[in-house]
N, C-alpha and C positions, 0 to 999 in steps of 0.2 A: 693298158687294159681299158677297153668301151666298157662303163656305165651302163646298165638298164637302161635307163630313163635320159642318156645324153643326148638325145634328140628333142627333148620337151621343151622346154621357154616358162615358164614361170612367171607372173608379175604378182607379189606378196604388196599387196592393200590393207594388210592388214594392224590393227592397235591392240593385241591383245596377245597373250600365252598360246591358245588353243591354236588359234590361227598361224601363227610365226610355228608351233612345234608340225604342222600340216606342212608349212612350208619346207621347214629343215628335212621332212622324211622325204621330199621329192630331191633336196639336195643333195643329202647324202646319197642319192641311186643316182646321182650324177646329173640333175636338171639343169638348167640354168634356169638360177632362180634370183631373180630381179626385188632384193626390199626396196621397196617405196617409202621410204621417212617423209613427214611433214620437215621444214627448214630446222625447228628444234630439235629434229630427234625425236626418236619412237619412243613411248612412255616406259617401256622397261630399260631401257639404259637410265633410269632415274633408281630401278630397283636392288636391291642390295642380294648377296653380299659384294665387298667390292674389296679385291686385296690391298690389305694392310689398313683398312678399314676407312680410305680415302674416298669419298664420292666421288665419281666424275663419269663423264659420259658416256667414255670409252671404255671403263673398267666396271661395270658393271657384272658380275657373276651371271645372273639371269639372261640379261643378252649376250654374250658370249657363248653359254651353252644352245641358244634359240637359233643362231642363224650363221654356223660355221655353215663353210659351203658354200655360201651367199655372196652376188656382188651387192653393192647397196647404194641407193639416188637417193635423193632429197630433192621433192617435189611436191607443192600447195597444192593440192587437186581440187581443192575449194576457191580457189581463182580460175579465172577464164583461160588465163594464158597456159596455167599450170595442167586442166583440164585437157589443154589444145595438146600438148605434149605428151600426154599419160593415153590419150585416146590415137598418137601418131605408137606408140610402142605397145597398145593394148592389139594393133591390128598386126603386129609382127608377130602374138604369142600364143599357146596353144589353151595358157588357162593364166584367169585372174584370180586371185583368192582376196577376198573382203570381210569384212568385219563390223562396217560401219552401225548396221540396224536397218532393218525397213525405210526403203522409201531415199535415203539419205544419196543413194549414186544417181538415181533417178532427178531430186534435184538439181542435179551438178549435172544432170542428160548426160551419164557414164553408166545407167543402167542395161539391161542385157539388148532389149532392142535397138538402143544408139550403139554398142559395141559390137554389134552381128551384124548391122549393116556393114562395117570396115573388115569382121573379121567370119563369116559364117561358120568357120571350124573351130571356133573359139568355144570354152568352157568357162563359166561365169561360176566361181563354186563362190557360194553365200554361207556363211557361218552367222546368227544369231543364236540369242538364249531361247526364243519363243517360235523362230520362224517367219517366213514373209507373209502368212498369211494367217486368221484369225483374232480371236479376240482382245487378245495379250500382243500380240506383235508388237506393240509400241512400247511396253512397258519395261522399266529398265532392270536391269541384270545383268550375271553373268553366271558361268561354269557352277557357281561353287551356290547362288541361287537357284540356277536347276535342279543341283543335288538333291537340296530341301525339299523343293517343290513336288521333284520327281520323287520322293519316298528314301531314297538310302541314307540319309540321314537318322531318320527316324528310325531306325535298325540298327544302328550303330552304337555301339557301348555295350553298358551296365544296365541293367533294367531298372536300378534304382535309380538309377544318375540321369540328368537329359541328354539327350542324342549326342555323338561327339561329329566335326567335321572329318573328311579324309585332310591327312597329311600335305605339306606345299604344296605343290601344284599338280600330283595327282589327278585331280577329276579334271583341269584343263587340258592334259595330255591326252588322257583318255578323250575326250570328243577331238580332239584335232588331231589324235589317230585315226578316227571312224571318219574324220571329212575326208581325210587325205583320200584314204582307200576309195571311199562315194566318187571321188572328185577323179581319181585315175579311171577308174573302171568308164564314168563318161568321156576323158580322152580316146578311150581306145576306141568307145563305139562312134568318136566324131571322126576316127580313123577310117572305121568302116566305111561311115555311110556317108561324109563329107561334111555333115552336119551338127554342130556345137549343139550344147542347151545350157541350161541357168540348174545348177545344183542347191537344192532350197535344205539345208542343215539346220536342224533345232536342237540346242543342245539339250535342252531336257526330253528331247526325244532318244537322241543318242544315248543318256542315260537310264531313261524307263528299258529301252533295248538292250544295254549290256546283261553281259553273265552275271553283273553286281546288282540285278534286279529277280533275280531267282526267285524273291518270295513274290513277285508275281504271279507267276504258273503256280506256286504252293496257293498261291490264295484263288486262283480263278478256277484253277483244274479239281480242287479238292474239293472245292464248294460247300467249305462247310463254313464260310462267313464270320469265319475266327483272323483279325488281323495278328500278322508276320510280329514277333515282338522282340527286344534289343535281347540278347541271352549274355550279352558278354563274356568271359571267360570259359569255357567249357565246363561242364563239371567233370568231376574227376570219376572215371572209370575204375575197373578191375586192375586195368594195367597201364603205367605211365602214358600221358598224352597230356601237351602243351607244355609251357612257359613254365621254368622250375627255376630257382637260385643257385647259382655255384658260387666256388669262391669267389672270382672277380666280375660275376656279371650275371648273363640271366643266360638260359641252354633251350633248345625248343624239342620236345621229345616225342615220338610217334612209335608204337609198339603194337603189334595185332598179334594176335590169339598165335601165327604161324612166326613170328617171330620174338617169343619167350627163350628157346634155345639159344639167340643171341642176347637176349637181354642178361640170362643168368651166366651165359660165359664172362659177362663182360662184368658184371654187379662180384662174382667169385662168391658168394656167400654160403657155405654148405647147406644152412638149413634150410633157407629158402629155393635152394634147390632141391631138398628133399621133398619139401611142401608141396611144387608142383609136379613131382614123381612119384607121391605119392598121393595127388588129386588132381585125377587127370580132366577135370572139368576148372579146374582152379582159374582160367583163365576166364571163364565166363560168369563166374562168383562176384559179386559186388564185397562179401568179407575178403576176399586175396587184397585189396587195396591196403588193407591193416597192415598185412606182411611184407607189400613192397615198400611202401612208401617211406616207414623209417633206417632200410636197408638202404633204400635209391639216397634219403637225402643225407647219411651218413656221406655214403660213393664223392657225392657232388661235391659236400661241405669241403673235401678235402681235395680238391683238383679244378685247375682253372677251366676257362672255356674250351682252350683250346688242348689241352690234355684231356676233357672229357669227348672231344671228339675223337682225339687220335684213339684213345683207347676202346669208345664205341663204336666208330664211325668203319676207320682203317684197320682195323684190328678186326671185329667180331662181325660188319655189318648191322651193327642195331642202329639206327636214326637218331643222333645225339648231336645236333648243331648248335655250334656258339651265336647267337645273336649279336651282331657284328655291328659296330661302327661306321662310319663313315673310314677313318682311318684304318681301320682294323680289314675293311672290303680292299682299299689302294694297295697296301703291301700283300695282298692274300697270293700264297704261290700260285695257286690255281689259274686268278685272274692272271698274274703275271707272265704265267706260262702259254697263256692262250693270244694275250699280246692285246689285253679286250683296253686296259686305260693308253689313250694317245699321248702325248705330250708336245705341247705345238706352243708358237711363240708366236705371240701378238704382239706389235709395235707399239701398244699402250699396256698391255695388260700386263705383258713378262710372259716368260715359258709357264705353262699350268699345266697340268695334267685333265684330260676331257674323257667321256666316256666313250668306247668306241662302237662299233657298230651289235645290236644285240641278236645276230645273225650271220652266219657264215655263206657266202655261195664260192663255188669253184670259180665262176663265170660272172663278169658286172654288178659286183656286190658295190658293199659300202668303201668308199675311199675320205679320207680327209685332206682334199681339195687346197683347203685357205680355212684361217680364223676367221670369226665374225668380220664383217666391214667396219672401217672408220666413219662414223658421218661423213655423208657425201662423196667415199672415195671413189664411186667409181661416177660423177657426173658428165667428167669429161669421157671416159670411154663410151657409156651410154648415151648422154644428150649430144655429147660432140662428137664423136666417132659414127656412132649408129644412126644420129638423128642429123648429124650434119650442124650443129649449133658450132659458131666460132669462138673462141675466146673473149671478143666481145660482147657477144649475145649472152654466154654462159657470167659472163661480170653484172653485165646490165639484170639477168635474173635472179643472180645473187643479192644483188642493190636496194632489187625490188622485195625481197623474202618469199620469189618464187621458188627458189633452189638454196 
């Protein structure tokens, strides 16, 4: 089966989450996508977790999930020589993806006008916190400082409590979702017209932009100069909705006014089926909460997560999901019957189980290709096969700590 995207070329420049998960989403549609490591290794193979709780380079949790798919070189581009070689395969590719910061390719003369001379179909996609241009562009950060910066921080939580962050690497997925898409869409048009451009990405712009900025428009459109403020938990309605306790764990519940008939099939309780048969507004009542709530949390006390599913869920229709683990998602039959976790063996890591594609097409969908790369593994196909470097040359740059 052809890939989407097996036509594209790839060179991943990049040091960072955001960046590398841009890269993986051109892999996965079949690119060839080229990581670029400095000689040590890209700084998430430093990050955990790591099976059986072993550091090492190649077991890394983090980059394993980051750049299945990928072949992977080690090359200084901060040397001349290293520079010389990244600027002979930057003019083979269709896009660069970078991370460095403003200004920083430009001194190494690897910025958009030295690589458009070599390559004019070329896409330079940029990824910073700030942008390449204005007043902040030099200043440091990353993803999870834009957050703050950009506002959804400050939304987040308990209104009593201070702001909470998003979860691991959430808000860096989130922008190096939004470059990828930025950064395709300009392939296609250097398709059209023959002509590449430089993709300027701000990650706190990609966050003020997301759906996760909603109190935006509440505060601009409304205009009534009241700031968006944390509400944390919901309050509690006429009729169940959110996060409740069962037996072995926590249930997330959702109930509207048109679906009480499954709420009381599934709850069996006579009276309170009488109560809303015999108050036919009872669902719009802020007192109906009295009458569910100690019916509901009898229900729960007494059935796991996964029995308040099947009995509301499979059975009645009412919306009663268990809040699921990590482990408890891996075995779920669901996932398992859709074929969604892979299972692939890396020659450092061990077989593991990976996430598979979050998308189905008939046609050049997601495929899992190869596990992450070993440092350096693929030098000799790339510098020596593509670029013509001999065994000697490829020692002698090793020597040096260009490769």
């Amino acid at each position: 089966m052809e890939q989407a995207l097996a036509d594209i070329r790839v060179l991943e420049l990049c040091r960072d989450v955001a960046g590398a998960f841009a890269g993986r989403l051109f892999a996965d549609f079949g690119a060839d996508v080229i990581k670029v490591e400095p000689p040590g290794g890209d700084p998430t193979r430093r990050a955990g977790p790591f099976p059986q709780d072993r550091p090492h380079l190649e077991r890394s949790g983090l980059f394993l999930h980051l750049n299945r798919n990928k072949r992977g070189i080690t090359l200084a581009v901060e040397e001349p020589s290293g520079r010389a070689l990244f600027r002979r395969l930057a003019a083979t590719a269709d896009v660069v993806l970078e991370s460095f910061g403003p200004g920083r390719l430009e001194a190494w003369n690897l910025g958009w006008e030295a690589l458009a001379r070599d390559n004019p179909r070329l896409v330079l996609g940029r990824l910073s916190t700030w942008g390449q241009t204005g007043p902040y562009r030099n200043y440091p950060g990353g993803p999870f400082e834009a957050h703050a910066f950009g506002g959804p921080f400050y939304e987040t939580g308990s209104p009593d409590r201070p702001p909470l962050t998003k979860p691991g690497e959430l808000v860096a997925c989130q922008v190096g979702n939004t470059f990828a898409a930025a950064v395709l869409g300009a392939v296609y048009l250097a398709r059209r017209t023959g002509t590449g451009q430089e993709v300027d990405a701000a990650a706190v712009e990609i966050l003020l932009a997301s759906v996760d900025r909603r109190a935006i428009t509440n505060f601009t459109y409304q205009l009534t100069g009241h700031l968006p403020r944390r509400v944390g938990q919901p309050p509690r309605g006429p009729l169940p909705r959110g996060i409740y306790p069962c037996a072995d764990g926590w249930v997330d519940i959702a109930t509207v006014p048109a679906w009480v008939p499954r709420m009381l099939a599934t709850l069996g309780d006579p009276d309170l089926t009488a109560y809303f048969r015999d108050h036919p507004q009872a669902a719009y009542e802020p007192a109906t909460a009295e009458r569910v709530e100690p019916v509901l949390h009898r229900w729960l006390s007494a059935r796991t997560r996964r029995q308040c599913f099947e009995e509301a869920v499979l059975r009645h229709g009412w919306p009663v999901y268990p809040v699921q683990t990590v482990a408890d998602a891996l075995e779920d039959p669901h996932f398992c019957a859709r074929g969604f976790f892979v299972t692939v063996n890396h020659p450092a890591a061990g077989s593991l189980p990976y996430p598979g594609a979050p998308w189905r097409m008939a046609e050049g969908g997601f495929a899992f290709r190869r596990p992450a790369p070993l440092l350096g593994q693929d030098n000799a196909d790339v510098l020596g096969g593509e670029l013509g470097l001999g065994p000697e040359d490829l020692a002698r740059l090793c020597a040096a700590g260009i490769i």
